[in-house]
DSSP file (Angstrom, degrees, kcal/mol; ACC not computed):
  #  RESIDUE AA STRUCTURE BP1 BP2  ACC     N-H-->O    O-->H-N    N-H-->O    O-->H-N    TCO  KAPPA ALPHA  PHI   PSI    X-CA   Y-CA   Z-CA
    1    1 A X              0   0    0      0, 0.0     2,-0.2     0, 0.0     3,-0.1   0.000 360.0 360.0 360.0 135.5   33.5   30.6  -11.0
    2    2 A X        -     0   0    0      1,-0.1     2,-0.1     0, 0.0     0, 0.0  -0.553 360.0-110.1-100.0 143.2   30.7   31.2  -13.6
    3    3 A X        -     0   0    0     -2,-0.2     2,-0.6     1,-0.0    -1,-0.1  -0.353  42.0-103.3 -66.1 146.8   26.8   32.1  -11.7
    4    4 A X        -     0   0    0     -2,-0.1     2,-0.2    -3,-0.1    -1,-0.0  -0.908  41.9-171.5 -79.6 118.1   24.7   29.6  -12.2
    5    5 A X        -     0   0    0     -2,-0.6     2,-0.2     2,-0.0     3,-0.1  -0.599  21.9-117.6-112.5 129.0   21.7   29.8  -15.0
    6    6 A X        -     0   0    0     -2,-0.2     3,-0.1     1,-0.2     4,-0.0  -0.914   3.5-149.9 -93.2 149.1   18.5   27.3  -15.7
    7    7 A X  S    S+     0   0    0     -2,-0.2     2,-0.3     1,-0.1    -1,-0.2   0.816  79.4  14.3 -60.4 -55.2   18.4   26.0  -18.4
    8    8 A X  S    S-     0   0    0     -3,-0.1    -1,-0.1     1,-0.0     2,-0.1  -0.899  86.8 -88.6-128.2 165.4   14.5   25.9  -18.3
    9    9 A X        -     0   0    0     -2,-0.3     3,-0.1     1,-0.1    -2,-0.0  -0.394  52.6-101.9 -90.8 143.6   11.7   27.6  -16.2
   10   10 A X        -     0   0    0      1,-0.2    -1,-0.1    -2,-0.1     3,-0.0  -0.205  39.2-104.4 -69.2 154.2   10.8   25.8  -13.2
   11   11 A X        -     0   0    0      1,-0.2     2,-0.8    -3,-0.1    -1,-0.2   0.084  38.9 -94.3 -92.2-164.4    7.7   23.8  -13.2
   12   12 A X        -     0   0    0     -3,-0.1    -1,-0.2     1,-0.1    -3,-0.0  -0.759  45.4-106.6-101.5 129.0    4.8   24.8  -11.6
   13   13 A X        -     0   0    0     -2,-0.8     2,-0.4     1,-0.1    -1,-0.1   0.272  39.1-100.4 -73.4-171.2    4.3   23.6   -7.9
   14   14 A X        -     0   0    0      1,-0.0     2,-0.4     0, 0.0    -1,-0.1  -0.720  19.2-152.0-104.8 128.6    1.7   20.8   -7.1
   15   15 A X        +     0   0    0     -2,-0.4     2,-0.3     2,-0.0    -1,-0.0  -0.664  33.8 147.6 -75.5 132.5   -1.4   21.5   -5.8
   16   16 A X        -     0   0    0     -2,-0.4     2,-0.8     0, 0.0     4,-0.1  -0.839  64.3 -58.6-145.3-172.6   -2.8   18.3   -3.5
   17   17 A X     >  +     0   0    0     -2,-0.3     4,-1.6     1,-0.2     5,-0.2  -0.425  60.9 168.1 -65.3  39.6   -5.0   18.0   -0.3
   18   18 A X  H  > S+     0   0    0     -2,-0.8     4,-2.1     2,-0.3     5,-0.3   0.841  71.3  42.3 -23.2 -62.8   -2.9   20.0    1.8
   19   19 A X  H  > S+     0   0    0      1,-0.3     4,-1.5     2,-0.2     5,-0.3   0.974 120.1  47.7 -68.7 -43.7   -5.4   20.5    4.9
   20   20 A X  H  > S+     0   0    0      1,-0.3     4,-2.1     2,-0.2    -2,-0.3   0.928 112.4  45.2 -80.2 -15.7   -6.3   16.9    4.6
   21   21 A X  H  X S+     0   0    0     -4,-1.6     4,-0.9    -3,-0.3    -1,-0.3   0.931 119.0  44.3 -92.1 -30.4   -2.3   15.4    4.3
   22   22 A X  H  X S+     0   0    0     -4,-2.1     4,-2.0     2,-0.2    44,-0.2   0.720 110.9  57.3 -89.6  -8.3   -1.1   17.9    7.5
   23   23 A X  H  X S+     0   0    0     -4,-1.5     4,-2.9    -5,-0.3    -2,-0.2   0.942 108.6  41.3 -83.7 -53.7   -4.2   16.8    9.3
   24   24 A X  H  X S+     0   0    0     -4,-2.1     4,-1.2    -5,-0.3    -2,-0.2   0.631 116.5  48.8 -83.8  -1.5   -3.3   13.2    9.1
   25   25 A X  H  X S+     0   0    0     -4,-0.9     4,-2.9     2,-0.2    -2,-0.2   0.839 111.3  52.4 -72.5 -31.3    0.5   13.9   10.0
   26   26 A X  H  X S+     0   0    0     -4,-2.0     4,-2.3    36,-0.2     5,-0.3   0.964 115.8  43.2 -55.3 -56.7   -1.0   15.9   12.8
   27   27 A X  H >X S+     0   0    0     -4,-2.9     3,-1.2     1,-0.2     4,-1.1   0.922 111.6  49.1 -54.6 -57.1   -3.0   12.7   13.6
   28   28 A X  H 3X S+     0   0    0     -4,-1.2     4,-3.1     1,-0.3    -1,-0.2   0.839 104.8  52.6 -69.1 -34.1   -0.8   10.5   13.4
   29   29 A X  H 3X S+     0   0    0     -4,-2.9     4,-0.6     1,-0.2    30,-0.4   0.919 114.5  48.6 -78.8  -2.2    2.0   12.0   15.4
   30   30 A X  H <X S+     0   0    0     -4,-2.3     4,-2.1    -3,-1.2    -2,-0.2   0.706 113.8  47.4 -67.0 -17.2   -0.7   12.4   18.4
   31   31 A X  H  X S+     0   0    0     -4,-1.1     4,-0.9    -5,-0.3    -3,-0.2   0.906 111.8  49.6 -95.5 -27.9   -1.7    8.7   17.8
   32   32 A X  H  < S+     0   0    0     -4,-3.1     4,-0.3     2,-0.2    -1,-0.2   0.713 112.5  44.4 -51.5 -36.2    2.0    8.1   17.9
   33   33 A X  H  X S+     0   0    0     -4,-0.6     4,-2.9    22,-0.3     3,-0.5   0.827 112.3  61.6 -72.0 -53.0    2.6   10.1   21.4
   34   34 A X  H  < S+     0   0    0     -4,-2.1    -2,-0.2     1,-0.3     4,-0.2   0.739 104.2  40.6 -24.5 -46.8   -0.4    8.3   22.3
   35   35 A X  T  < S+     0   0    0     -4,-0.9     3,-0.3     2,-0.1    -1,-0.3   0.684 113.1  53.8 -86.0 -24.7    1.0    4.9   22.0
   36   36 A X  T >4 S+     0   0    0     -3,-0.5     3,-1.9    -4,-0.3    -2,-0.2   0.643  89.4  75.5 -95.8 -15.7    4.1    5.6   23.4
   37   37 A X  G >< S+     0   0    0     -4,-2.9     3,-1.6     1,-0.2     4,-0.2   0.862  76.1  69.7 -76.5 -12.8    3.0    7.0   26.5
   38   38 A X  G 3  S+     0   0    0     -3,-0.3     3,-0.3     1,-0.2    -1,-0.2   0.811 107.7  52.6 -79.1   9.0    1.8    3.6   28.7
   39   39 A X  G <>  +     0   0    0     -3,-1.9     4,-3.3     1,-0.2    -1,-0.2  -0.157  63.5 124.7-140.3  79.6    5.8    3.1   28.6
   40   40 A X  H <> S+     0   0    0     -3,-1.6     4,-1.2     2,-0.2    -1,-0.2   0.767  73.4  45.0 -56.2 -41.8    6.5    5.8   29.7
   41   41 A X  H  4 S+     0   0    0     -3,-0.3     4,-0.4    -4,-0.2    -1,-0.2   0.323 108.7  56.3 -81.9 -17.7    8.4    4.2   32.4
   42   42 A X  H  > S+     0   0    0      2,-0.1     4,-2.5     3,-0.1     6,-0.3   0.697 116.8  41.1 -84.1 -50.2   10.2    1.6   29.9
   43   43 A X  H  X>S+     0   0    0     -4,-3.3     5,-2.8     1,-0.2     4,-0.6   0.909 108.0  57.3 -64.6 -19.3   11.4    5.0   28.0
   44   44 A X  H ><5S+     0   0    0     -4,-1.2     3,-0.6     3,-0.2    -1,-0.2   0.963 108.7  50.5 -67.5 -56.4   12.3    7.2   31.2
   45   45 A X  H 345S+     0   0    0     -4,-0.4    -1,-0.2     1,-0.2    -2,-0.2   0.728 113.6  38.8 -57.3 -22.4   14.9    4.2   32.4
   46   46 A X  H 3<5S-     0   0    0     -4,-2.5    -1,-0.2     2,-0.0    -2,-0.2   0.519 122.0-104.1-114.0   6.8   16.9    3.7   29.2
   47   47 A X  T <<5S+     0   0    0     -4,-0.6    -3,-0.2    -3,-0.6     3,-0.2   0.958  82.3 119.8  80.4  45.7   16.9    7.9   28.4
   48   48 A X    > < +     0   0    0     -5,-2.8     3,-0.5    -6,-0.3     4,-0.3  -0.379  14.4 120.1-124.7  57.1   14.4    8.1   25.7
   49   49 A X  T >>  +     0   0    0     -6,-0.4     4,-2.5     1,-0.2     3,-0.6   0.753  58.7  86.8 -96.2 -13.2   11.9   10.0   26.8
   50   50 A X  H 3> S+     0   0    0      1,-0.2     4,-1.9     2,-0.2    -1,-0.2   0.619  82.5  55.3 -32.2 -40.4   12.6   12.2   23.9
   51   51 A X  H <> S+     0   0    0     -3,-0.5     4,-1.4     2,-0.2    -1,-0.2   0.677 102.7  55.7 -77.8 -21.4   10.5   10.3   21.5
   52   52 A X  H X> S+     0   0    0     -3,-0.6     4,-1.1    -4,-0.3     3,-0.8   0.984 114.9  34.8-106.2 -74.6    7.7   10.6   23.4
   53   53 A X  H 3X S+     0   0    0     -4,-2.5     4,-1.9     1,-0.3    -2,-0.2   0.736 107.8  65.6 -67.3 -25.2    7.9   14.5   23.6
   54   54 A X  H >X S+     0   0    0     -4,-1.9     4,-3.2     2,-0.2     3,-1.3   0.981 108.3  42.5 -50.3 -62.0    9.3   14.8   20.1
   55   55 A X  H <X S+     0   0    0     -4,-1.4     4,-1.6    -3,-0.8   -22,-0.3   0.835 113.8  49.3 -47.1 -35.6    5.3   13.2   18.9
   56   56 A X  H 3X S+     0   0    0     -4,-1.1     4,-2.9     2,-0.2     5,-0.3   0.869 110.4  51.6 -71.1 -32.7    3.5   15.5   21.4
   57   57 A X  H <X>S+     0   0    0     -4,-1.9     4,-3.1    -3,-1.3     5,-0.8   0.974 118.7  38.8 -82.0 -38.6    5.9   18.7   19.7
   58   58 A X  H  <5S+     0   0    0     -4,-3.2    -1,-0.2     1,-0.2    -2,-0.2   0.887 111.4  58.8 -80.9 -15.0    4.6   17.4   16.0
   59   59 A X  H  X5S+     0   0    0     -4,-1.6     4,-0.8   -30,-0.4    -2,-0.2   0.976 119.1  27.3 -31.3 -76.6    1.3   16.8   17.6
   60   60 A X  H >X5S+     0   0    0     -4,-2.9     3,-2.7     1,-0.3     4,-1.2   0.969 120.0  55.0 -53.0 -57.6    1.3   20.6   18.5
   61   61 A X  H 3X5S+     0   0    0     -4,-3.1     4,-1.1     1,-0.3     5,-0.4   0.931 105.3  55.4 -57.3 -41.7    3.5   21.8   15.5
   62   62 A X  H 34<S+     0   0    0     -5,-0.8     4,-0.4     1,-0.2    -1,-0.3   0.666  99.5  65.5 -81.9   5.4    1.0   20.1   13.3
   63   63 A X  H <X S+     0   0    0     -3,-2.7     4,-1.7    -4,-0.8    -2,-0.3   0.724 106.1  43.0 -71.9 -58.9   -1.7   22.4   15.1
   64   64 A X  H  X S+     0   0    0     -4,-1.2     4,-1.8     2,-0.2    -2,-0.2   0.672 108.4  51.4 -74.2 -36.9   -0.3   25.1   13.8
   65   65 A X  H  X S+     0   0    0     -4,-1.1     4,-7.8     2,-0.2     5,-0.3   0.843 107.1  57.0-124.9 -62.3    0.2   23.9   10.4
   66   66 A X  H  > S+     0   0    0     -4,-0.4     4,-1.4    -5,-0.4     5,-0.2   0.937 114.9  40.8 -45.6 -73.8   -3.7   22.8   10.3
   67   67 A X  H  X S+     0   0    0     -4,-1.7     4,-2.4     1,-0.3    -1,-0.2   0.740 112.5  54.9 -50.2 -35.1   -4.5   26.5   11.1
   68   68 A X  H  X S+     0   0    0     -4,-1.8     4,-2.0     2,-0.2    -1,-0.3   0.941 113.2  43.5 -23.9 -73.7   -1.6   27.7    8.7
   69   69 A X  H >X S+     0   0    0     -4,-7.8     4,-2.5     2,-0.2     3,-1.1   0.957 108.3  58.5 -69.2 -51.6   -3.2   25.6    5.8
   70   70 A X  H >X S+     0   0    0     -4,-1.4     4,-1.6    -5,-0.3     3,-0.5   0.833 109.6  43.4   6.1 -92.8   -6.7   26.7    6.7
   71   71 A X  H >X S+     0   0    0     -4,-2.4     4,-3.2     1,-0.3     3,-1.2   0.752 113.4  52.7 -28.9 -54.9   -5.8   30.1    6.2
   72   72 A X  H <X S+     0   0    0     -4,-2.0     4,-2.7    -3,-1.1    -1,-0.3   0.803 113.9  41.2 -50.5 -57.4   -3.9   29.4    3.0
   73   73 A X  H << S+     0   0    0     -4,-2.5     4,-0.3    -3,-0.5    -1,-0.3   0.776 106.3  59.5 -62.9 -27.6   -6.2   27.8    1.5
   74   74 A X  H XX S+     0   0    0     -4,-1.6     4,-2.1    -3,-1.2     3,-1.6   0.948 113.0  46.1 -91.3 -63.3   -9.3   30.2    2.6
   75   75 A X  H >X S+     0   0    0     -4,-3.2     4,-2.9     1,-0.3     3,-1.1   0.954 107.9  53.9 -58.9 -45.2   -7.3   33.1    0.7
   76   76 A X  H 3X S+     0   0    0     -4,-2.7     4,-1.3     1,-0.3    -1,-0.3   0.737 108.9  45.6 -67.0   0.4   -6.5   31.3   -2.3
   77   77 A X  H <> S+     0   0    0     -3,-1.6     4,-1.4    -4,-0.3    -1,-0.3   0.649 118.0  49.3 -98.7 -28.2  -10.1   30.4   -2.8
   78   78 A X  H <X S+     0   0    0     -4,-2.1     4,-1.4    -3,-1.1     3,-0.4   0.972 111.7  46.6 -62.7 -64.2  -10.7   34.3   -2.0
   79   79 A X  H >X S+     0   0    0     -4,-2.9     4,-1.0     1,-0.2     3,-0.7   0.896 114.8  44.7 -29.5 -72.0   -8.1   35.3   -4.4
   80   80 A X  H 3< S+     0   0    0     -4,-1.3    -1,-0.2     1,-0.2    -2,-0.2   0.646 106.6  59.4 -68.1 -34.6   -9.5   32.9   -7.3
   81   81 A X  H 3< S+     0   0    0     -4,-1.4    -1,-0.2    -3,-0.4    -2,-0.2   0.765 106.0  59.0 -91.1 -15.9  -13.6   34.2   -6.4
   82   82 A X  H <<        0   0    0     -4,-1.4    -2,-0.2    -3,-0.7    -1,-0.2   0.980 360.0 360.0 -43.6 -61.7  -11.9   38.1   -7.5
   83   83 A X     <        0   0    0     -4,-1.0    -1,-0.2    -5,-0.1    -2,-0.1   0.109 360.0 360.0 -14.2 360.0  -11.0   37.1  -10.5
């Protein structure tokens, strides 16, 4: 089996809003745990009480993420003022 090769060099990736797009996924999956918790008591009887802690874990996990890009960002603007 022949290794694989590109053909051409891969592009270069895309810069966006990074703190602002994981900060509103972070928002949204707290506003999402948020909504789901007054049935709490619908989701606890039919065994889905999963969804509700799955939103609180990308709540949190998207905590992390915020501080992640922070950082990420803070060096490459560090990096860039070297230059």
């Amino acid at each position: 089996m022949a290794k694989w090769t590109p053909k051409h060099e891969a592009p270069e990736p895309l810069e966006g809003p990074v703190v602002a797009t994981i900060t509103g996924g972070t928002i949204l999956w707290f506003v999402l745990f948020l909504v789901q918790l007054p049935f709490y008591g619908w989701f606890a009887d039919h065994g889905h009480t999963w969804w509700l802690w799955t939103c609180l874990a990308g709540a949190g996990l998207g905590c992390v993420g915020i501080w992640y890009v922070r950082r990420r960002d803070a060096a490459i603007k560090r990096a860039a003022a070297e230059r």
